[in-house]
C-alpha positions as CSV (number, residue, x, y, z in Angstrom):
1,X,30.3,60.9,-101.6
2,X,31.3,63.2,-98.7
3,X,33.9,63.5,-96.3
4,X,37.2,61.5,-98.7
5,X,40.4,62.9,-98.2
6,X,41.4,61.2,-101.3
7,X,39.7,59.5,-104.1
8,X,39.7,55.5,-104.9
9,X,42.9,53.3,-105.0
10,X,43.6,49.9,-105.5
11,X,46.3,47.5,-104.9
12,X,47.5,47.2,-108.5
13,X,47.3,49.6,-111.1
14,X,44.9,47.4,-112.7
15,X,41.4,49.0,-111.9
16,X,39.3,51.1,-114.6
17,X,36.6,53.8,-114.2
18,X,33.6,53.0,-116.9
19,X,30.6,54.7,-117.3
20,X,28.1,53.8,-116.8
21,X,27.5,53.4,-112.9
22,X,25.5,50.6,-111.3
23,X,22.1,50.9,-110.0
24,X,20.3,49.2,-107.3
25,X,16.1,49.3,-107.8
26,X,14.7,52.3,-107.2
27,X,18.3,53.8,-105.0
28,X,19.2,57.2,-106.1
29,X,22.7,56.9,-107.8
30,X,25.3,59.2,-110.0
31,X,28.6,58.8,-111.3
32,X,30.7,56.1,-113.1
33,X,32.0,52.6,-111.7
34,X,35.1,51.1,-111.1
35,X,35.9,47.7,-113.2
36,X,38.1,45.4,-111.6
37,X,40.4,42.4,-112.6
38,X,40.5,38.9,-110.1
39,X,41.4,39.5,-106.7
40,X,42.1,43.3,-106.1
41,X,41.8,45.2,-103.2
42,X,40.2,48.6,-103.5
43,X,40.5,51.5,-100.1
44,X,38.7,55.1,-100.0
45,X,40.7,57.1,-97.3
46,X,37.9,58.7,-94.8
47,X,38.9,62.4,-93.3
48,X,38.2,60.8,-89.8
49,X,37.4,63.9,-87.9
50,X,34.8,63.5,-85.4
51,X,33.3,59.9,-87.0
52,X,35.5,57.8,-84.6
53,X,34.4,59.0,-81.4
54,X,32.3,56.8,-78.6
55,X,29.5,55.9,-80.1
56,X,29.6,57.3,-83.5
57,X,28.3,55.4,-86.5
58,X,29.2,55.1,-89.8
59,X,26.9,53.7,-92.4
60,X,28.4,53.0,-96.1
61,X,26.9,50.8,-99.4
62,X,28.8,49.0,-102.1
63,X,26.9,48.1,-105.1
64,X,28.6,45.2,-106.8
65,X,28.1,43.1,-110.3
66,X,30.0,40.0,-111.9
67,X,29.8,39.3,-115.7
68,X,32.8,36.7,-116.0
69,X,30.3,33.8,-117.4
70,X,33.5,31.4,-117.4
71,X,32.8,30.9,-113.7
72,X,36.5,32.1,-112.7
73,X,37.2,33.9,-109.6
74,X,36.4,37.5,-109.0
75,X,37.4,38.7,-105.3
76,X,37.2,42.7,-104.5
77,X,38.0,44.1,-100.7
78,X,36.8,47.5,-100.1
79,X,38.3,48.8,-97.0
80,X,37.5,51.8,-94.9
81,X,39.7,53.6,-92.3
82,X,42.6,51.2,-93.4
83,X,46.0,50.8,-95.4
84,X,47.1,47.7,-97.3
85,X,49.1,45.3,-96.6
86,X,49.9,43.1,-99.1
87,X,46.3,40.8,-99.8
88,X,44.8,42.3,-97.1
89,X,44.1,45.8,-95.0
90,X,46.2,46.0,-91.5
91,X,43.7,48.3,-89.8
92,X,40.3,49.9,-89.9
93,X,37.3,47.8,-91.6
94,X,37.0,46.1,-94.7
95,X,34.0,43.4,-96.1
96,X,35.5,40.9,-98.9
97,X,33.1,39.5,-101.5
98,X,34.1,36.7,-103.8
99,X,32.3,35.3,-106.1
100,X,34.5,31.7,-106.5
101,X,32.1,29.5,-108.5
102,X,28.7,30.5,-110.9
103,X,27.0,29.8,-108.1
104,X,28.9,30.8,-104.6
105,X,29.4,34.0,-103.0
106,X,32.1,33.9,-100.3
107,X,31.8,37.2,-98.1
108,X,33.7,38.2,-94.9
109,X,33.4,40.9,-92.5
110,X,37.2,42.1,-91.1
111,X,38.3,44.9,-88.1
112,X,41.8,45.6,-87.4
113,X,42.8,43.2,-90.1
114,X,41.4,39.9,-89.3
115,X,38.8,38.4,-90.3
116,X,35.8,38.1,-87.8
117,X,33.6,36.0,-89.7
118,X,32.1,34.4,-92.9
119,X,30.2,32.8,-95.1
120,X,29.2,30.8,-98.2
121,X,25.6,31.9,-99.9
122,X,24.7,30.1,-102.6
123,X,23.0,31.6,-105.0
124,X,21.1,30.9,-108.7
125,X,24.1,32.7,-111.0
126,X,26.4,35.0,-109.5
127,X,27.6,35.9,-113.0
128,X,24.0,36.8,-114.3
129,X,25.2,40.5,-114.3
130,X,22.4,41.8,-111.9
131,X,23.7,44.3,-109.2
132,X,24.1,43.1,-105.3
133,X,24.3,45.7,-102.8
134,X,26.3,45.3,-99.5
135,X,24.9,47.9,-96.6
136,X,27.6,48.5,-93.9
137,X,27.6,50.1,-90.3
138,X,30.8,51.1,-88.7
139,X,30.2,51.9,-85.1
140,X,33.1,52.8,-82.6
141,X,33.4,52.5,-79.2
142,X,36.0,53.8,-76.4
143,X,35.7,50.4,-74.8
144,X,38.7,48.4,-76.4
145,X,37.6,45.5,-78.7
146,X,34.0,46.6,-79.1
147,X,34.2,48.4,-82.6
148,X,31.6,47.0,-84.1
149,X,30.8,46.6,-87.7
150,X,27.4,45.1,-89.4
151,X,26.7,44.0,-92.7
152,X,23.6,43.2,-94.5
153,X,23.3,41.4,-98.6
154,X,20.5,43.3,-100.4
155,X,18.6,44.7,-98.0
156,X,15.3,45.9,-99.1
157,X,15.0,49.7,-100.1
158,X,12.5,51.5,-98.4
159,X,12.5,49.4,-95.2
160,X,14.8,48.7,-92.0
161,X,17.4,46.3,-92.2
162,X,16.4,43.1,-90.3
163,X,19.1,40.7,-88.9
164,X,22.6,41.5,-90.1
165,X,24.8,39.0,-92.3
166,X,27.4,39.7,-89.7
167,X,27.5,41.6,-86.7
168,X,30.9,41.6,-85.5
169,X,33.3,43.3,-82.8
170,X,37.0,44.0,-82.1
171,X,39.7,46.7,-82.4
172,X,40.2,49.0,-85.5
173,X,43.9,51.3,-85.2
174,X,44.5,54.2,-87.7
175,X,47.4,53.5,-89.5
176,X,47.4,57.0,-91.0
C-alpha cells in the first residue's frame, strides 16, 4: 500500500508474516499475510496529510481467513488513524471481526473508540478456510460528530457496493 508512515503492529508480539498472501476472486493482490493468535489487535499508522480534510474519503479492504476447525475464538481489530489502548483503539476508526463459534461472525464498526454498531451473521463454516473481504470508507467531515465510516462483507468485485453492513457517524481525534 501507499501513504504508511510505518508498517504493521499489533498489540502483542504475537503476530507472524507468512507467505503466501490471501486472495479474494479475481482482486489483484501481492505480498505475504499476517497470521494471528485469539484476540489481537492489529494498527497501520496513516501519514494523514491532506486525507482528513472536509469531505475527504478514505476507502480501505481487509481480506481475512479462519482455519481453527476446533470452533475456538479468533477476534482481529484492525484500526486506522488510531493508537491502542489496551483491548481496544482510543481514536480514529477500527472494524472488529470475530469469528466466536463454527458458525457466527460477530463484526462491529467503531470511531473515536466506541463502538457504533453490530452484528451477528451467521454463516455455513466460518473456519472452512475460504477468504472474506471487509470494504471500508472513511469519510471526514468539519461538522463535529459526522465522521462517518461504512462497511460492506464481501462485496462483489466488479460492481458498486449496495447497502452498507454499517453506516455509522461520530467523532474520530488523532492521538498522534
Amino acid at each position: 500500500g501507499i501513504g504508511f508512515s510505518e508498517s504493521w503492529s499489533a498489540s502483542t508480539s504475537s503476530a507472524a508474516v507468512t507467505a503466501p498472501g490471501l486472495t479474494y476472486g479475481d482482486l489483484q493482490t501481492s505480498g505475504n499475510a499476517v497470521a494471528l493468535p485469539n484476540s489481537l489487535n492489529i494498527r497501520r499508522r496513516f501519514d494523514s496529510t491532506g486525507l482528513t480534510g472536509n469531505g475527504a474519503s478514505y476507502w480501505f479492504s481487509i481480506l481475512f481467513t479462519a482455519t481453527n476447525s476446533q470452533g475456538g475464538s479468533a477476534t482481529a481489530i484492525p484500526s486506522f488513524f488510531s493508537d491502542f489502548a489496551g483491548s481496544s483503539q482510543n481514536a480514529g476508526f477500527a472494524v472488529s471481526y470475530n469469528i466466536n463459534s463454527k458458525t457466527n461472525l460477530y463484526m462491529d464498526a467503531r470511531i473515536g473508540g466506541s463502538i457504533r454498531a453490530s452484528t451477528n451473521i451467521p454463516g455455513t463454516d466460518y473456519y472452512d478456510g475460504s477468504v472474506a473481504m471487509v470494504l471500508g470508507r472513511i469519510t471526514f467531515s468539519d461538522t463535529v460528530n459526522q465522521d462517518r465510516l461504512e462497511v460492506w462483507l464481501n462485496p462483489t468485485m466488479g460492481e458498486t457496493p449496495g447497502t452498507p453492513l454499517f453506516n455509522v457517524t461520530g467523532q474520530w481525534s488523532d492521538t498522534g
